[in-house]
PLY file of the C-alpha trace (Angstrom):
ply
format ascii 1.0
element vertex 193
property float x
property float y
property float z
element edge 192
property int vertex1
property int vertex2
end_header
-24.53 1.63 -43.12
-24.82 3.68 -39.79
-21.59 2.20 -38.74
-19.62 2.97 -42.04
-20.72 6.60 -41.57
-20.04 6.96 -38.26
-16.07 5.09 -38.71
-15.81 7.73 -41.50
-16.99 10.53 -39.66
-14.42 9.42 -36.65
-11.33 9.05 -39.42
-12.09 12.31 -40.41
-12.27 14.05 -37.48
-8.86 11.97 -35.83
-7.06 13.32 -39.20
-8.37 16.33 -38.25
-7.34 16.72 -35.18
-4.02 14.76 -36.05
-3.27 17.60 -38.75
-3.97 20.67 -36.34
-1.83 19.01 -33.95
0.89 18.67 -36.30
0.35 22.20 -37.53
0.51 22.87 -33.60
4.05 21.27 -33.42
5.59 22.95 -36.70
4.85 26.04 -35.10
5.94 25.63 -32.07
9.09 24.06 -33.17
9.87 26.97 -35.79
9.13 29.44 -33.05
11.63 28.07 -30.80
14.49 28.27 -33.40
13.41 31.09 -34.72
16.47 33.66 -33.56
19.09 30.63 -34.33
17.75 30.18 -37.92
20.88 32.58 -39.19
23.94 29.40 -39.29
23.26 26.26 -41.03
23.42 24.34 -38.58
20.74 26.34 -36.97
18.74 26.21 -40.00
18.98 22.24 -40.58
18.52 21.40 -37.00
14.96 23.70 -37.30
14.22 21.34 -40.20
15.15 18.25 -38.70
12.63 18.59 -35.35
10.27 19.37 -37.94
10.88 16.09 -40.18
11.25 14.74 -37.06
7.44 15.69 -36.12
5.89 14.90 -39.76
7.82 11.57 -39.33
6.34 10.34 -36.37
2.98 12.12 -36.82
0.58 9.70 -34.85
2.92 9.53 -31.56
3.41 13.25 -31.44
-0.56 14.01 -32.04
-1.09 12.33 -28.58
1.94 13.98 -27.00
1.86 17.26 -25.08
3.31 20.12 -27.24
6.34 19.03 -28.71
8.37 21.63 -26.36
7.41 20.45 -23.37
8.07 16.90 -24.04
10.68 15.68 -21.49
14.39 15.22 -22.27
14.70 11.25 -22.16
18.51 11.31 -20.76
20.21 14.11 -19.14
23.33 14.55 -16.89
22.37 15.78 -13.08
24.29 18.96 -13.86
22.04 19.64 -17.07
19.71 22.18 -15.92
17.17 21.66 -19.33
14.42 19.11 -18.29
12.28 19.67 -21.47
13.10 19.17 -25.44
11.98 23.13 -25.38
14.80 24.16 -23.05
17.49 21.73 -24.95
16.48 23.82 -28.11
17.08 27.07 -26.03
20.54 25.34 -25.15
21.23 24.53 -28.12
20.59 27.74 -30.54
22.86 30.01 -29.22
25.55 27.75 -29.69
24.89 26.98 -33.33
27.13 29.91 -34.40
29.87 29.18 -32.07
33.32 27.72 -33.65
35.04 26.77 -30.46
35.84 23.07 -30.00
34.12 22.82 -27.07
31.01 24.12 -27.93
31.17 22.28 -31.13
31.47 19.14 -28.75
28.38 20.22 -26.52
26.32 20.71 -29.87
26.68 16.98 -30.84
25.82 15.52 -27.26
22.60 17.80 -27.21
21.80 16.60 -30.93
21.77 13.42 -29.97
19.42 14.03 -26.78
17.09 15.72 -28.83
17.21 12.56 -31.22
16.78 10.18 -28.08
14.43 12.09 -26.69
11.87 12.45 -30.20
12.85 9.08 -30.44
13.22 9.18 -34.42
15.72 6.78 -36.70
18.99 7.93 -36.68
19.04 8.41 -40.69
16.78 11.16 -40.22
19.54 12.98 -38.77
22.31 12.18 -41.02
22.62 15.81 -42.66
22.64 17.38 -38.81
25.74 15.24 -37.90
27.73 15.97 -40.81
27.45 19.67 -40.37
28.43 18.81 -36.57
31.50 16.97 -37.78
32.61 20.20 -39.63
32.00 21.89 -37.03
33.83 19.82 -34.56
36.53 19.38 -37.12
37.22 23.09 -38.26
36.75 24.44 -34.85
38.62 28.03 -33.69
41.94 25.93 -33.40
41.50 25.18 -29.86
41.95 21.92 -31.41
43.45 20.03 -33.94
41.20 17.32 -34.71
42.38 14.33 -37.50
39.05 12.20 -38.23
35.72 11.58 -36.27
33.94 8.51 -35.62
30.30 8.15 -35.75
28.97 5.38 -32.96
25.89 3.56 -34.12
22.89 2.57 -32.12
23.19 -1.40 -31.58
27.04 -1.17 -32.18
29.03 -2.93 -29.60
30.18 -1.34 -26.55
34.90 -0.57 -26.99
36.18 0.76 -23.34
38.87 2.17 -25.34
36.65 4.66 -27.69
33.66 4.90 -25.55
32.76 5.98 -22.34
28.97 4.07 -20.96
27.06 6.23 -19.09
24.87 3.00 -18.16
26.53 -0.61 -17.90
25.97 -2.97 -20.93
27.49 -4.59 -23.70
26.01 -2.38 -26.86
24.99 1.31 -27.26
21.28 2.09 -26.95
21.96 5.49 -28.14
25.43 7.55 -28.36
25.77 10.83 -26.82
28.86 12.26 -28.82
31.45 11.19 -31.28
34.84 9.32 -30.80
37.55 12.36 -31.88
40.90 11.25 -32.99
43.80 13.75 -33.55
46.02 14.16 -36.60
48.12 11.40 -34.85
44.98 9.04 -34.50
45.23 8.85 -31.09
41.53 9.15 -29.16
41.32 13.35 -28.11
37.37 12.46 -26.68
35.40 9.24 -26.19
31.42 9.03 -27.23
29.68 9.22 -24.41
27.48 6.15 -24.71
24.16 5.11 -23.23
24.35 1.24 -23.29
21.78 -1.94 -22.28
0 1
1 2
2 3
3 4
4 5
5 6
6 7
7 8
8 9
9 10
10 11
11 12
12 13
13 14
14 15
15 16
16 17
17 18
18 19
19 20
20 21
21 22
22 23
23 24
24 25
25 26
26 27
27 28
28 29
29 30
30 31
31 32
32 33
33 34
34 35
35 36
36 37
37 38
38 39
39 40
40 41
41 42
42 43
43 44
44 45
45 46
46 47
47 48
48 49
49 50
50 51
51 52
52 53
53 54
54 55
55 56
56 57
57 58
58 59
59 60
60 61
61 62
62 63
63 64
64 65
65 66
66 67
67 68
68 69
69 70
70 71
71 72
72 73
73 74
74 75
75 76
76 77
77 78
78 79
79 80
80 81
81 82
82 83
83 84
84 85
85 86
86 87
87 88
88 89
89 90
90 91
91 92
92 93
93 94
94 95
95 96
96 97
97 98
98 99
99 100
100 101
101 102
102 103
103 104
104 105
105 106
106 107
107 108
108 109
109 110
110 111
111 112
112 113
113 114
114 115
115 116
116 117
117 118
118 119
119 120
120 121
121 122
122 123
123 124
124 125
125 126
126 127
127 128
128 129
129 130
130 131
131 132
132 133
133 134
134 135
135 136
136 137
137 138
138 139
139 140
140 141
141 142
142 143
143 144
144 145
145 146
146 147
147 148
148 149
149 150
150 151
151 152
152 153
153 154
154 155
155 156
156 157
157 158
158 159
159 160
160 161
161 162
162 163
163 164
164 165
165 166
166 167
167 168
168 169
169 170
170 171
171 172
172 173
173 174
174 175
175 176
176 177
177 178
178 179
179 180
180 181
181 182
182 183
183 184
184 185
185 186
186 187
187 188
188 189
189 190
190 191
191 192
């Protein structure tokens, strides 16, 4: 009987802690987009680090705050080591319509994916906004379709570019652009095993 009471007392007080620390997280994340809340994609990408915490609830309770967890894959010329600088990358930009910034929003979307390390259907209503975006840019380019790259999919030299050697993607870092002409503008950036 003692040790009923006592494993109850200890579920209760992990679920507990577990909910302030989730609490902890939606505030922290909702904080840090807080002055890039005003553009949708500002707005959904807010909602999807919070799904993204309430998803994976039991991983993130034992994690540092969720803005201080590190970036899992960065370039040596990104300066952002943390998933709390990515966001302060990333918000400013949200607004932006130029191609290029457009193109730098998907590659830090799917950091920020890698590094919460959630399912990629979770952020399904992110990359469509993304493909707009990319797609109606300021017409500093004309852009025909865009290809999503799948995790598991198999490595193509002639659509991607691996950042690591291997023969299928372990996460992609951008989408394959075409132009009106379907020829390739921009190869995903791949990280491959």
């Amino acid at each position: 009987m003692l040790l009923i009471a006592m494993a109850s007392g200890i579920s209760g007080l992990l679920l507990h802690v577990l909910g302030r620390r989730l609490e902890a997280a939606d505030f922290e994340i909702a904080r840090a987009w807080d002055a890039h809340v005003g553009t949708d994609i500002g707005r959904t990408l807010r909602d999807y680090c919070q799904s993204a915490v309430a998803v994976d609830l039991l991983p993130m309770a034992v994690r540092p705050g969720v803005a201080s967890l590190p970036v899992r894959y960065r370039d040596h010329s990104e300066k952002y080591l943390t998933v709390g600088d990515l966001i302060k990358e990333m918000g400013p930009k949200c607004g932006s319509r130029t191609y290029g910034d457009a193109i730098r929003l998907v590659r830090w979307f799917y950091q920020l994916e890698y590094s919460l390390e959630v399912s990629q259907a979770l952020g399904d209503e992110v990359l469509s906004l993304l493909e707009r975006a990319v797609t109606d840019n300021d017409g500093s380019k004309k852009v025909g379709r865009i290809e999503r790259v799948k995790r598991g999919q198999r490595c193509d030299m002639e659509t991607m570019s691996p950042v690591r050697s291997g023969t299928h993607v372990e996460q992609p870092l951008g989408f394959v652009v075409y132009s009106p002409e379907n020829k390739v503008i921009s190869k995903a950036e791949v990280l491959c095993r």
